[in-house]
Structure formats: structure tokens, C-alpha cells
C-alpha positions as CSV (number, residue, x, y, z in Angstrom):
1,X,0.0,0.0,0.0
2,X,1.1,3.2,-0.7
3,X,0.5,6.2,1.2
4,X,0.3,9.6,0.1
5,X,3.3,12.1,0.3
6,X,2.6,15.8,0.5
7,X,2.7,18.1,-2.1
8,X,6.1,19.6,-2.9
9,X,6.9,23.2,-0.9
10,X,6.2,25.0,-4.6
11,X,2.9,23.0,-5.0
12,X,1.4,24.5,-1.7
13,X,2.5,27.3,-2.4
14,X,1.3,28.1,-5.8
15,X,-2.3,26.9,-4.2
16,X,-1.9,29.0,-1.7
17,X,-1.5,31.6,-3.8
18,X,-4.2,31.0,-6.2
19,X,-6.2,31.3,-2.8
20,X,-5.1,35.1,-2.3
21,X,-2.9,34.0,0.9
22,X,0.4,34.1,0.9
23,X,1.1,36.5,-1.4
24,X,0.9,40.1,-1.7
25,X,-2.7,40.5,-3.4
26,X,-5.4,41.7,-1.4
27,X,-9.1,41.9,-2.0
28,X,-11.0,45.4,-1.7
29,X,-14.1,44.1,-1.7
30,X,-15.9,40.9,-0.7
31,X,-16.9,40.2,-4.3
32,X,-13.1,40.7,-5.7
33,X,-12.0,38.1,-2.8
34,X,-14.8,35.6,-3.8
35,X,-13.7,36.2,-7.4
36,X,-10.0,35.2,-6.7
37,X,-10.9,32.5,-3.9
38,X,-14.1,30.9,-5.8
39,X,-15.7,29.3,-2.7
40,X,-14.9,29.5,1.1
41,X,-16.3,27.0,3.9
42,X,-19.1,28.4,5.6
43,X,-20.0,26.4,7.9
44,X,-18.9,28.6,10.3
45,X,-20.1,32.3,9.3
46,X,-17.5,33.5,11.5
47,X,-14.9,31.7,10.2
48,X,-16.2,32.7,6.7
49,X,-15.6,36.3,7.7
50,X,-12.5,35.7,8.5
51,X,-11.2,33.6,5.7
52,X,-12.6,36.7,3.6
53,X,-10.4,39.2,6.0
54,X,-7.3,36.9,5.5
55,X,-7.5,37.8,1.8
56,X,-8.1,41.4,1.7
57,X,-7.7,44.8,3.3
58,X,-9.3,45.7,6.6
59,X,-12.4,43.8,5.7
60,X,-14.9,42.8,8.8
61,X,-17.8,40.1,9.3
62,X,-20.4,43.4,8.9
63,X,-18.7,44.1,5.1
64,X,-19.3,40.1,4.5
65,X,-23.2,40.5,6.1
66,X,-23.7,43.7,3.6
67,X,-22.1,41.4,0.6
68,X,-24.9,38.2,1.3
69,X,-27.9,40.2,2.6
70,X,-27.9,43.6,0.7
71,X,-25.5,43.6,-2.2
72,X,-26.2,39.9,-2.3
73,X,-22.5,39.8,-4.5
74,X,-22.3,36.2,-2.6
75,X,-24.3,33.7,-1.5
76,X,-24.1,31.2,1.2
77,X,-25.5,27.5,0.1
78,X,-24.5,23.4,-0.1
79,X,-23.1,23.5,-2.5
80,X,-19.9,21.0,-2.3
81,X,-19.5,18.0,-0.1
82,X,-23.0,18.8,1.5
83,X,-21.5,21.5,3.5
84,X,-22.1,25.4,3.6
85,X,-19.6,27.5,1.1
86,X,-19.9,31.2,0.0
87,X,-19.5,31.7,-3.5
88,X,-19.9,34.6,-6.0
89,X,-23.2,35.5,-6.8
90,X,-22.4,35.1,-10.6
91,X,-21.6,31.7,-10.1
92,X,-25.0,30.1,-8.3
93,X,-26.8,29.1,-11.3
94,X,-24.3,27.1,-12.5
95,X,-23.2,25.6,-9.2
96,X,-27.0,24.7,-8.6
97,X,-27.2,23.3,-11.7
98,X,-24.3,21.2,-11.8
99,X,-24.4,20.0,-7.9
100,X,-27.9,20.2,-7.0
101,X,-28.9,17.2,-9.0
102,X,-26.5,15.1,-7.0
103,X,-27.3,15.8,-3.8
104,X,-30.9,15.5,-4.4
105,X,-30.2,12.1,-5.6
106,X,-27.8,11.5,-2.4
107,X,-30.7,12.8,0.4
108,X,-33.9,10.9,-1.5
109,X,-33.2,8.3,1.2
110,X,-32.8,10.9,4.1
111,X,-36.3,12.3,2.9
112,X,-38.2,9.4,2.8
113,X,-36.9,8.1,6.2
114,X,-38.3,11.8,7.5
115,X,-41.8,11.4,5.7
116,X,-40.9,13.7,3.2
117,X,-42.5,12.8,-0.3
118,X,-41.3,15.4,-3.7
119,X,-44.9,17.1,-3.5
120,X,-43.8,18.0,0.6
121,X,-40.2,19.5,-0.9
122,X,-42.0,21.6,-3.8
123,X,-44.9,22.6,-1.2
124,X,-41.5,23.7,0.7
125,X,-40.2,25.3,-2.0
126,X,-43.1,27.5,-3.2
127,X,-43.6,28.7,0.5
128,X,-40.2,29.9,0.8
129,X,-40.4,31.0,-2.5
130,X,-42.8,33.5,-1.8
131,X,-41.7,34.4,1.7
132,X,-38.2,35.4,-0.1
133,X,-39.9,37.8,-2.8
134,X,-39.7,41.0,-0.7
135,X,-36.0,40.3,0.3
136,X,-33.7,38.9,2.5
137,X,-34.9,36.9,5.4
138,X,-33.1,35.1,8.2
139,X,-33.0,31.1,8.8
140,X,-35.4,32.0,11.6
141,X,-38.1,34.0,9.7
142,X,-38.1,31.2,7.0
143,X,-38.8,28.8,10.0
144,X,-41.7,31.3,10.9
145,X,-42.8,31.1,7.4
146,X,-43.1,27.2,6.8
147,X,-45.8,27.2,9.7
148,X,-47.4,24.0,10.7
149,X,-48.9,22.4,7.8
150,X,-48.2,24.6,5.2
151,X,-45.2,22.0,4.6
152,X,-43.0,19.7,6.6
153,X,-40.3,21.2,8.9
154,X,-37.7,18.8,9.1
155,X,-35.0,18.2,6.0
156,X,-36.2,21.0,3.3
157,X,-33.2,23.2,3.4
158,X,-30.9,21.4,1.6
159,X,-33.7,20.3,-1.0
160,X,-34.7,24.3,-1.7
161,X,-31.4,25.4,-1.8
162,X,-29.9,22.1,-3.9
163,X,-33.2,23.2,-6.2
164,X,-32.1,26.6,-6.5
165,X,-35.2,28.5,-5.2
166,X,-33.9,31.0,-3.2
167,X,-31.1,32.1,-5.4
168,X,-30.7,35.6,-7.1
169,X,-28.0,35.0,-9.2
């Protein structure tokens, strides 16, 4: 068996670099560092902020807020791997098209195991939908808005966001 050796010194590097750290570049704006970095764990929205701030100048978690929930000049969504990323705004419809599929097909089992049949999800989908058509609204307010039978609450995030409803790209 053969185990794997690290990537040569220049390697991590130049990856680094293409990553806008470790070199002398830094972002102005949110959107220019989501245009050099492409995609950023977010998991973590602190630690999103400050993978942003370690690729720019003087930028803070309230300039990353302003880029997601008034410029909207990135968005945070599954993406990859099934976990949160920020990406460029620009780039969601292709992301979503590309990915979504897949982990649709990878959480059918999840959703039936929940209840959850496809005519739940779009139910889901249309509420939130609607909710989202006078702006911005938090995790919470979305909660508020999927009320008690107007569709199921458990398991619909990833299935609106992998569908691409809430995306203003």
C-alpha cells in the first residue's frame, strides 16, 4: 500500500497563492475576494468572515453580512461536499445546476426516512419561495414562514437550496 506524500513546498504554495494567501494581493471588496478565492467554507459564518479578512484589506464580518444580505454579491448555500460554502453570486446558477442534481439524488433516502415525499419538498419550495420575494430573510423567519402544515419542517433546506429556489443570481 502506498501512502500519500505531501505536495512539494512550490505545490502548496502556488495553491496558496491562487487562494489570495500568501502573497501580496489583497481583496477590496468581498466580491473581488470571492472572485480570486471561488468558494470559502461556511459552515462557520464567523470563520467565513475571517477567511474573507485573510484575503483582503481591513475587511470585517459586517462588510461580508452587507455582501450576502444587501448587495447579495455572494451567496451562502451546499453546495460541495454537502457542507455550507460562500461563492460569487455570478456563479450560483451554474453551481446549482451542476451540484444540485446530485445531492438531491444522495438525500432521497434521508427524505423518505423523514416522511418527506417530492410534493412536501415543492410545497417547501413554493412557500419559501414567496416568503423570499420582498428580500432577504433570516433562517429563523423562514422557520416562521413554513408554519405547521403549510409544509414539513424537518429536511427542506438542503432540498430548496440544492433546487435553486432562493437564489438571485
Amino acid at each position: 500500500m502506498t501512502t500519500a506524500q505531501p505536495a512539494p513546498p512550490a505545490t502548496r504554495l502556488l495553491r496558496a497563492r491562487a487562494q489570495g494567501v500568501g502573497s501580496g494581493w489583497r481583496g477590496r471588496s468581498v466580491a473581488e475576494v470571492m472572485g480570486r478565492a471561488f468558494a470559502l467554507q461556511a459552515q462557520d459564518a464567523a470563520a467565513a468572515a475571517l477567511g474573507i479578512r485573510a484575503r483582503s484589506s481591513g475587511l470585517t464580518a459586517a462588510d461580508v453580512v452587507r455582501a450576502t444580505d444587501v448587495e447579495r454579491s455572494v451567496v451562502r448555500n451546499w453546495f460541495m461536499r454537502g457542507t455550507l460554502h460562500l461563492v460569487p453570486t455570478a456563479d450560483v446558477r451554474w453551481l446549482t445546476s451542476l451540484l444540485g442534481p446530485v445531492f438531491l439524488r444522495l438525500s432521497e433516502r434521508r427524505y423518505r426516512e423523514l416522511g418527506l415525499d417530492e410534493r412536501d419538498l415543492l410545497r417547501a419550495e413554493r412557500v419559501i419561495t414567496s416568503a423570499l420575494a420582498d428580500g432577504s430573510l433570516s433562517r429563523a423567519k423562514l422557520s416562521g414562514a413554513l408554519r405547521p402544515g403549510s409544509a414539513p419542517g424537518v429536511g427542506r433546506w438542503r432540498f430548496i437550496c440544492c433546487a435553486g429556489a432562493p437564489c438571485w443570481a
